[in-house]
C-alpha positions as CSV (number, residue, x, y, z in Angstrom):
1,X,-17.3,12.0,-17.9
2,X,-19.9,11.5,-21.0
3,X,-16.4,11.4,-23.0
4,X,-14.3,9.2,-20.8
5,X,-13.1,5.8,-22.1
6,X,-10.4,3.2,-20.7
7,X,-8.0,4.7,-23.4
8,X,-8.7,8.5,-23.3
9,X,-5.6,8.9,-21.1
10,X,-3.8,8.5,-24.2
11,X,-4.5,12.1,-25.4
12,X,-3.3,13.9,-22.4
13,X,0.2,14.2,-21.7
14,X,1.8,11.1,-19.6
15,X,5.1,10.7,-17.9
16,X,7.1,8.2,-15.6
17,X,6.3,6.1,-18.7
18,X,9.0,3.4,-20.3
19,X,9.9,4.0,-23.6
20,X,9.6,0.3,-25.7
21,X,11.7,-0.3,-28.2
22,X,9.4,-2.7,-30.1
23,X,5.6,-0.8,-30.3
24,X,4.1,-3.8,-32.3
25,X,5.2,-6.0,-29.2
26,X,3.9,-4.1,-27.3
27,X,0.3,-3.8,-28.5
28,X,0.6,-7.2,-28.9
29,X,1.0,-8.0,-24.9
30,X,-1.5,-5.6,-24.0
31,X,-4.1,-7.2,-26.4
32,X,-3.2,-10.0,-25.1
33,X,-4.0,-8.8,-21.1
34,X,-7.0,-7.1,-22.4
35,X,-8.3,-11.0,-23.2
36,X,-7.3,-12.2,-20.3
37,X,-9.7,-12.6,-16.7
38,X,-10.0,-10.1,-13.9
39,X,-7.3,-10.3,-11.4
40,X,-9.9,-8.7,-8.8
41,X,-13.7,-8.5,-9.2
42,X,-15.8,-5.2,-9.1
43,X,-17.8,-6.4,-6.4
44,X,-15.3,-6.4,-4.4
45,X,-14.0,-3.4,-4.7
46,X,-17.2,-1.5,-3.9
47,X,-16.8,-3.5,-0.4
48,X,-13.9,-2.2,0.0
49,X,-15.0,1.1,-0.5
50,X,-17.9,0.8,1.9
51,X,-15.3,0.1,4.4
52,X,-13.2,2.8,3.9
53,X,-16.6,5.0,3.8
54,X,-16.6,4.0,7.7
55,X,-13.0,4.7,8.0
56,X,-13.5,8.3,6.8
57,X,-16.4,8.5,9.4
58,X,-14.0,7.4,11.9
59,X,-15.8,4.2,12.5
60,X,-12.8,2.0,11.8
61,X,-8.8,2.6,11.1
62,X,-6.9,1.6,7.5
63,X,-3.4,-0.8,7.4
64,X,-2.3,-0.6,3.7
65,X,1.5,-1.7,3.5
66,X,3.6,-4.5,1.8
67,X,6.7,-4.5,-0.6
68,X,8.5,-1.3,-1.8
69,X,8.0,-3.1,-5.0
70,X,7.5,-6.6,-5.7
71,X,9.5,-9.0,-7.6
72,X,10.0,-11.9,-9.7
73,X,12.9,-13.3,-8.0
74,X,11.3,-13.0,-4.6
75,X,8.0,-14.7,-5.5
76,X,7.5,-17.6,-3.5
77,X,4.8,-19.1,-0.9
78,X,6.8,-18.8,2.1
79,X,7.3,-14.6,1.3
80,X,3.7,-14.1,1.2
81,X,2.5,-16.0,4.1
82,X,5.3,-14.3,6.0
83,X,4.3,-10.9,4.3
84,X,0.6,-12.1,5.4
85,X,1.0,-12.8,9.3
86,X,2.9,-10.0,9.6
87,X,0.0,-8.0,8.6
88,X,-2.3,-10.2,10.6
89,X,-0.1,-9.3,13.4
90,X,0.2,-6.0,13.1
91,X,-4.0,-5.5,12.5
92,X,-4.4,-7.7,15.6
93,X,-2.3,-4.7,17.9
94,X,-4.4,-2.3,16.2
95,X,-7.9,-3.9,16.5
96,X,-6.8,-4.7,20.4
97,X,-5.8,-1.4,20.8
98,X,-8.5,1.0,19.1
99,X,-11.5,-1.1,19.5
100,X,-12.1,-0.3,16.0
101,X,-12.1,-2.5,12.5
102,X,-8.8,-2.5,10.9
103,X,-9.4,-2.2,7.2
104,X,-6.5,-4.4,5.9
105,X,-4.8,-3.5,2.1
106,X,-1.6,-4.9,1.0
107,X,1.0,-3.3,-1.4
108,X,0.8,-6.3,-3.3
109,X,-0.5,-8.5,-6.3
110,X,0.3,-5.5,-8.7
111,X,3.5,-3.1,-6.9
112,X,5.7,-3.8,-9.6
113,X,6.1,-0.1,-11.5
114,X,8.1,2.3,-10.0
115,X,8.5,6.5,-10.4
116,X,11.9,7.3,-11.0
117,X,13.5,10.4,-10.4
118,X,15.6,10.3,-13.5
119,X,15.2,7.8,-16.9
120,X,19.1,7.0,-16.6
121,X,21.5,6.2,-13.9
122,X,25.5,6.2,-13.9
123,X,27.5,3.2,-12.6
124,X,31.3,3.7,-12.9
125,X,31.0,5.8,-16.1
126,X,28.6,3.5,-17.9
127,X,25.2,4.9,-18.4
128,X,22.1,2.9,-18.9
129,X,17.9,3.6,-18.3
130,X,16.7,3.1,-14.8
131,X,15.6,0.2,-13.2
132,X,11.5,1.2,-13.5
133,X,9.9,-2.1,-11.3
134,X,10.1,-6.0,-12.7
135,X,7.0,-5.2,-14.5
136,X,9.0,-3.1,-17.3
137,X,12.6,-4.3,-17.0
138,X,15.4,-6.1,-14.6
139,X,17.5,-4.4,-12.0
140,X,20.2,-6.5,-13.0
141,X,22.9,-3.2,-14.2
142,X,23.4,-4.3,-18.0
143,X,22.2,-3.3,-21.4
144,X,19.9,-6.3,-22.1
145,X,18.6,-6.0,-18.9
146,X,17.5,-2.4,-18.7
147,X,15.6,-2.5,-22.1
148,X,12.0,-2.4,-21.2
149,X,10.3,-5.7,-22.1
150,X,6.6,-5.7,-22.7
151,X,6.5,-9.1,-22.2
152,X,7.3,-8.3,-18.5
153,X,3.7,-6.9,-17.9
154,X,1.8,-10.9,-18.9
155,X,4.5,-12.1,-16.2
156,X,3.3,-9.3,-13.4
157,X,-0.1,-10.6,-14.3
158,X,0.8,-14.4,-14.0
159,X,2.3,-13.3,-10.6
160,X,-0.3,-11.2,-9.3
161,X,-2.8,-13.9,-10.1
162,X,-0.8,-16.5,-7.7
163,X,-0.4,-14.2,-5.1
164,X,-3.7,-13.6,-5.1
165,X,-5.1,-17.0,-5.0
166,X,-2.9,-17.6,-2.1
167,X,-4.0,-14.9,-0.3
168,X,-7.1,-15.8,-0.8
169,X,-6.5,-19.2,0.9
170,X,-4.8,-18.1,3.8
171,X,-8.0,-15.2,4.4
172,X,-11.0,-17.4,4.0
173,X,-9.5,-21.0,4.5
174,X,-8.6,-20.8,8.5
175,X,-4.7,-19.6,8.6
176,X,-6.2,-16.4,9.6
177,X,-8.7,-17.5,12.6
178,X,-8.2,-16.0,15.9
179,X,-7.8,-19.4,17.2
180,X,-4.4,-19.5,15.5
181,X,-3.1,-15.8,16.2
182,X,-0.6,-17.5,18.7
183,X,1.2,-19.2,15.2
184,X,1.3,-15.8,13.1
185,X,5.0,-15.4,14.8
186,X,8.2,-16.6,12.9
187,X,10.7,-17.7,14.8
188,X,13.2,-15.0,14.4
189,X,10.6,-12.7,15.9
190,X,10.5,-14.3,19.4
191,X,13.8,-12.7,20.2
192,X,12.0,-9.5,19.5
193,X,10.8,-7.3,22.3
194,X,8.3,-6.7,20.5
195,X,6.9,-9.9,20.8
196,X,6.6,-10.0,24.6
197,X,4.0,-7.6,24.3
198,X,2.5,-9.2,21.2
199,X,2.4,-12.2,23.3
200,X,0.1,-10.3,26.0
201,X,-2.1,-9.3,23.3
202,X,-2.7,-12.8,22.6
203,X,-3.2,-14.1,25.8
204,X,-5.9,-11.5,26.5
205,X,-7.7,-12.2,23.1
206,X,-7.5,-16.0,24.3
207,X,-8.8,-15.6,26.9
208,X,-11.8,-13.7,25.2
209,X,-12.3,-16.7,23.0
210,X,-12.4,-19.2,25.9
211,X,-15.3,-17.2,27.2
212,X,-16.9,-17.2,23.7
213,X,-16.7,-20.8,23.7
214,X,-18.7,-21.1,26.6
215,X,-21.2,-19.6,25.5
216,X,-21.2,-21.4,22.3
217,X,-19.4,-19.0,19.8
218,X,-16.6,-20.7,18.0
219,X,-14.6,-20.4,15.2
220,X,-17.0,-22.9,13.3
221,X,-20.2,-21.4,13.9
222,X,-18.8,-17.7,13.9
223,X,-17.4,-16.4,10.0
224,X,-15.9,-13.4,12.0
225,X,-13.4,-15.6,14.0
226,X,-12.0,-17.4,11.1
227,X,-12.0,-15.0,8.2
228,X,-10.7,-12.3,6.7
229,X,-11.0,-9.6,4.8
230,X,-7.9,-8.7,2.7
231,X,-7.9,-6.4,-0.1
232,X,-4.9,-5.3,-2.6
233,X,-3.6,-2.1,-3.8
234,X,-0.8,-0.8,-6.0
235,X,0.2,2.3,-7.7
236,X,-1.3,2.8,-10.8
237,X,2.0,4.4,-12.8
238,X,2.1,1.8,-15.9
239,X,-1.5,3.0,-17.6
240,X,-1.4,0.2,-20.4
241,X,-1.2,-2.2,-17.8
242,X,-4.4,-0.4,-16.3
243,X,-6.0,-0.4,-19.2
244,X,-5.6,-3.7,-20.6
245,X,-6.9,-4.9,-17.4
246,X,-10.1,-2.4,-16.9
247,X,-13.5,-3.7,-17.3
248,X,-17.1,-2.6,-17.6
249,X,-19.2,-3.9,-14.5
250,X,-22.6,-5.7,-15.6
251,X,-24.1,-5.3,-13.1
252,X,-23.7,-1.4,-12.5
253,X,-22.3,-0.5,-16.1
254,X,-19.7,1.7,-14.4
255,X,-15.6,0.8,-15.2
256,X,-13.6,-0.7,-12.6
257,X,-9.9,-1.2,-12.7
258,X,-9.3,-4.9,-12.2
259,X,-5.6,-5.2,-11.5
260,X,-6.4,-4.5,-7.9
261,X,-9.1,-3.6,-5.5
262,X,-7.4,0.0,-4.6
263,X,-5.3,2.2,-6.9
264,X,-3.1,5.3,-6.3
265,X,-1.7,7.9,-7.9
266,X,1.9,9.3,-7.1
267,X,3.4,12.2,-5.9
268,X,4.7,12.6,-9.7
269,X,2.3,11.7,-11.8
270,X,-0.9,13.7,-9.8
271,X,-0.9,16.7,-12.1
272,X,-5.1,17.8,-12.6
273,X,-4.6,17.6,-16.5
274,X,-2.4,14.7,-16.8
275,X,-2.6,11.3,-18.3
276,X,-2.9,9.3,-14.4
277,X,-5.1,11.9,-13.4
278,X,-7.4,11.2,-16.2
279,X,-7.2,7.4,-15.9
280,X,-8.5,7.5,-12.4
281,X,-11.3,9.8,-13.2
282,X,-13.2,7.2,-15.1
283,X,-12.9,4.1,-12.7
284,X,-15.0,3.3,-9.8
285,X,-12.5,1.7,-7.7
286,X,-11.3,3.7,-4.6
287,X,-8.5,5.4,-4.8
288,X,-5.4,7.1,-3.2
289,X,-3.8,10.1,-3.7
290,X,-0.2,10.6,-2.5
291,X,0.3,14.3,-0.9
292,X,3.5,15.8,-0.9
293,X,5.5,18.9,-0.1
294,X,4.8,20.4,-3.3
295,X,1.3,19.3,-3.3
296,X,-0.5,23.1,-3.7
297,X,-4.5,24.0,-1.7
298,X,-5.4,24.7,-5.4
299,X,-4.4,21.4,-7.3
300,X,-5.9,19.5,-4.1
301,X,-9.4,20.7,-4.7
302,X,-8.9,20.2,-8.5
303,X,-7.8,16.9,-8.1
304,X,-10.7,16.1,-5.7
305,X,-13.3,17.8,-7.5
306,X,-12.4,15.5,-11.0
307,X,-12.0,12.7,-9.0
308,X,-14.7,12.6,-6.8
309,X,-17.3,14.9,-8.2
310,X,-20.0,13.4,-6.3
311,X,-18.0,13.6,-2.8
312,X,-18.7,10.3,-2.3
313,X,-17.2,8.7,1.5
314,X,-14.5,6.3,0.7
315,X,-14.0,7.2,-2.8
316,X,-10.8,9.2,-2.1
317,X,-8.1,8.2,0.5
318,X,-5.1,11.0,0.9
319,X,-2.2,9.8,1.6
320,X,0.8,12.3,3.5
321,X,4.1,11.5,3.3
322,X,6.1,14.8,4.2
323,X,9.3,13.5,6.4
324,X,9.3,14.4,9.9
325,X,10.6,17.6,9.2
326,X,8.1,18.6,7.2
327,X,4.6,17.5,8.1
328,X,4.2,20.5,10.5
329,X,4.1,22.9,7.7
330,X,2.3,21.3,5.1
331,X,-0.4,18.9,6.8
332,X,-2.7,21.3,8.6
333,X,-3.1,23.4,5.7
334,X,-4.8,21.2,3.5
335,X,-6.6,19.0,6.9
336,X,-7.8,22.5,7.1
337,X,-9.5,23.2,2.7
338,X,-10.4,19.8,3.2
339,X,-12.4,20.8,6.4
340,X,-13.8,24.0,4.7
341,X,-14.9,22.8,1.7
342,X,-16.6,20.0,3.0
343,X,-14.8,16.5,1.4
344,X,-15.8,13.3,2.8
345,X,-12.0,11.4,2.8
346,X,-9.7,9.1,4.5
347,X,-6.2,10.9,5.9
348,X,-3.7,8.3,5.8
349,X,-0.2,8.1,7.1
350,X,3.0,7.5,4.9
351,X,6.1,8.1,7.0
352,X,8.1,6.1,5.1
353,X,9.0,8.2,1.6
354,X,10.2,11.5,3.4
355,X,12.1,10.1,5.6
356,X,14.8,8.3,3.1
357,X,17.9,9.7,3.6
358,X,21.7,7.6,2.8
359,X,24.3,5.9,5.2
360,X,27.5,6.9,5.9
361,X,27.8,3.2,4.2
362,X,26.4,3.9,1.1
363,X,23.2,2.9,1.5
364,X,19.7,4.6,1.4
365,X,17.8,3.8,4.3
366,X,15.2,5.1,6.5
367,X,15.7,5.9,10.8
368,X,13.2,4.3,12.6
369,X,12.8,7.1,15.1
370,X,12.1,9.7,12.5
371,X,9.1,7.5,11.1
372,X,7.9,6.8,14.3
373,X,8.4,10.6,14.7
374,X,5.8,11.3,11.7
375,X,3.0,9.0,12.7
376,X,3.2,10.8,16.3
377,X,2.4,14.4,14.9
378,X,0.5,13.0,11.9
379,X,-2.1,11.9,15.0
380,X,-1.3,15.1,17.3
381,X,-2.2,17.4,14.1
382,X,-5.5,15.6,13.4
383,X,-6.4,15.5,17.4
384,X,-5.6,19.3,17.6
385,X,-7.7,20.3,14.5
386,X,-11.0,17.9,15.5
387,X,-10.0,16.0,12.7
388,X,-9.9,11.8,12.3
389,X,-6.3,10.4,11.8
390,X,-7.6,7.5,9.8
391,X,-4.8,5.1,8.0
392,X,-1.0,4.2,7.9
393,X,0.4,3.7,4.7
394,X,3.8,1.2,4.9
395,X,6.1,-0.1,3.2
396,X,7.1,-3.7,5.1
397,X,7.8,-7.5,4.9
398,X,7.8,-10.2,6.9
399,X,10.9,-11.0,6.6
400,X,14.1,-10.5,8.8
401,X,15.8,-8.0,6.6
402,X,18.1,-5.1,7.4
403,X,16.8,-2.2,5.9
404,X,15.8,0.5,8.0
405,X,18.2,2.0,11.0
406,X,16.9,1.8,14.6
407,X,14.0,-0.2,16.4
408,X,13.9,-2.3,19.0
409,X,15.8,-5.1,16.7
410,X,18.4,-1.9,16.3
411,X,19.5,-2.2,12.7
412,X,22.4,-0.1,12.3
413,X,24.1,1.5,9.4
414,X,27.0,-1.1,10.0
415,X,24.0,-3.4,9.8
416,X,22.4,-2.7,6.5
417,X,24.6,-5.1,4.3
418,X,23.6,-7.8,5.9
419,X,20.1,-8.8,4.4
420,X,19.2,-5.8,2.5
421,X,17.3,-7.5,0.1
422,X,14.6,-4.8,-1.5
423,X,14.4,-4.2,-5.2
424,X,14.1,-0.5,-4.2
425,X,13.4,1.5,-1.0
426,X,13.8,0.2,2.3
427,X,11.0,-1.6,4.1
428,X,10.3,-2.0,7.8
429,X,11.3,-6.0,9.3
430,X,8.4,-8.1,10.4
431,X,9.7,-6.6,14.1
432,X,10.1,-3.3,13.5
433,X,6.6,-3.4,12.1
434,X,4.9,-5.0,15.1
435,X,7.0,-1.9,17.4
436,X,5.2,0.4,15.1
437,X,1.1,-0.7,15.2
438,X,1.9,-0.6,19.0
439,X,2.9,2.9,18.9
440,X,-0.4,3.6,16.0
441,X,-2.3,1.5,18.7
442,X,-1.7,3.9,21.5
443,X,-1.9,6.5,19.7
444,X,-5.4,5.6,19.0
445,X,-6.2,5.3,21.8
446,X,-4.9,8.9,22.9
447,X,-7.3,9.9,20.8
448,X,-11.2,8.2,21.9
């Protein structure tokens, strides 16, 4: 670590990276980032940490979802507060249902880079480079548009820096009391059934805070009723982003990433002697680490070991995203090295990225049922091996979209064109959301 610096990703070799057509430009923005304030503050994130330090104890339960990516074009007030009591609603189920804290970390305020699977797509003969996130070029399907702009990264950073203060607003200023849980609902959602048994949720936890009142406990006197704690996250994939934006912590002379509270590395980009790898190794923050099929027992414990030599609780969060099909064969094998060598992390849910498949219309989508089907055996795997199923990992809006097939709002492939409005993968609705932290809820609760 003696010979770790903010840049000394540089040397190792890096890919999922846009090539720029301008260099000089590009110094140029990042200089200019590097000048610029923290979008998060490291104090912070060690909070964070400490929290997921008691989810890996099993003493509370991690939400982390939001946007597939985000975008310019969608960037407005009304999308994050509806992105926001969404959340709120779903960690409400969750904290109802498990007794336990819900740890609460959004996919937002920095998801704006995206792996692709190939650096050029084909349209009708014409080829041009992939659409790589707003942060690094448009997904609008023209020449202009699909040069990578570094210019694009100062506007992710204006962006990020609004969303943030907004959702800073709505988690210490009152929107999020428990008083007003009854008002997180948008009005499309009411039609929901999901929301009749939201709505008994409420009514119980009412009830609780009419007791409370008696005795003198209100939202006024009592931080816990009307605040929140909400952190942000985002893949790490654009590293002179990162580094432009990484700072040295006065008060415990350690480097924290300051783009977002929580980073992660992807399923591409977590080879042991590679660039991302390297990155993370040298900042504080906590981190994530995205295990797939072709994640090997080896490169597990080599990625652990140079990224959290110290074992430190709530340093490392793994995140499994198999498919339905497929976490049966790979999960319990590394639950199991993790177990024997003695690691101190947070196993997470993703049952969103294996599970893509495309409609018989043309569009790539993901069946509720088969998610749903993930997150049950992600649980019955952890119960069966003494293990703790700690986090779900998401990719959702607020929003009324029509994304994903199935749910109790049944979204159909017939149904997809209708508002299918991501920038890339599909996201669960604000309903099909709320259907899924009751399902996480009870199975929490199959497993006190």
């Amino acid at each position: 670590m003696s010979n770790w610096t903010p840049n000394s990703w540089r040397k190792k070799t890096v890919i999922q990276v846009p090539q720029y057509p301008d260099i000089k430009a590009l110094e140029k923005a990042e200089a200019r980032l590097a000048s610029f304030p923290p979008l998060v503050f490291a104090g912070e994130a060690r909070d964070l940490k400490a929290s997921l330090a008691e989810v890996a104890n099993g003493n509370a339960f991690l939400l982390q979802g939001g946007d597939c990516a985000e975008s310019f074009a969608e960037h407005g007030a009304d999308h994050i507060r509806d992105f926001f009591r969404a959340f709120l609603q779903m960690s409400l189920v969750l904290t109802h249902g498990s007794s336990k804290p819900i740890v609460k970390v959004g996919r937002v305020a920095g998801q704006f880079a995206k792996p692709r699977s190939a650096d050029f797509e084909t349209i009708d003969g014409v080829e041009l480079p992939s659409y790589r996130g707003d942060i690094i070029n448009a997904i609008e399907f023209d020449e202009t548009s699909r040069v990578p702009d570094p210019n694009r990264m100062l506007m992710a950073y204006r962006q990020s820096a609004a969303t943030l203060n907004l959702l800073r607003a709505f988690a210490s200023g009152g929107y999020a009391s428990l008083e007003r849980a009854h008002e997180w609902t948008t009005d499309f959602l009411k039609d929901s059934e999901a929301y009749a048994s939201y709505k008994e949720v409420v009514e119980k936890i009412e009830d609780a805070i009419s007791f409370m009142k008696a005795m003198n406990i209100t939202a006024e006197n009592t931080q816990q009723l009307r605040e929140t704690k909400f952190y942000t996250s985002h893949e790490a994939l654009l590293l002179g982003y990162e580094e432009a934006l990484t700072r040295k912590d006065s008060i415990s002379d350690d480097y924290y990433s300051t783009s977002g509270h929580m980073m992660w590395i992807g399923d591409r980009t977590r080879q042991p002697d590679g660039a991302h790898v390297e990155y993370f190794s040298g900042i504080k923050n906590p981190i994530g680490i995205k295990c797939g099929p072709s994640l090997s027992e080896e490169d597990l414990l080599k990625l652990l070991d140079k990224l959290n030599p110290e074992n430190e609780a709530g340093r490392i969060t793994l995140i499994a995203r198999y498919g339905s099909d497929k976490i049966e064969q790979h999960l319990p094998s590394l639950i199991e090295i993790v177990k024997r060598e003695g690691q101190k992390v947070v196993w997470c849910s993703d049952p969103m990225h294996g599970n893509t498949i495309k409609a018989s219309t043309g569009y790539k989508t993901r069946p509720f049922n088969q998610i749903m089907d993930e997150v049950k055996s992600f649980f019955r795997i952890h119960k069966d091996m003494g293990t703790y199923a700690g986090g779900v990992h998401i990719e959702m809006t607020g929003a009324d979209v029509t994304e994903c097939v199935g749910g109790v709002s049944a979204v159909t492939e017939d149904d997809l064109s209708n508002r299918y409005h991501t920038h890339c993968d599909p996201r669960l609705n604000a309903s099909q959301s709320l259907e899924l932290a009751f399902l996480i809820a009870k199975e929490m609760s199959n497993t006190k």
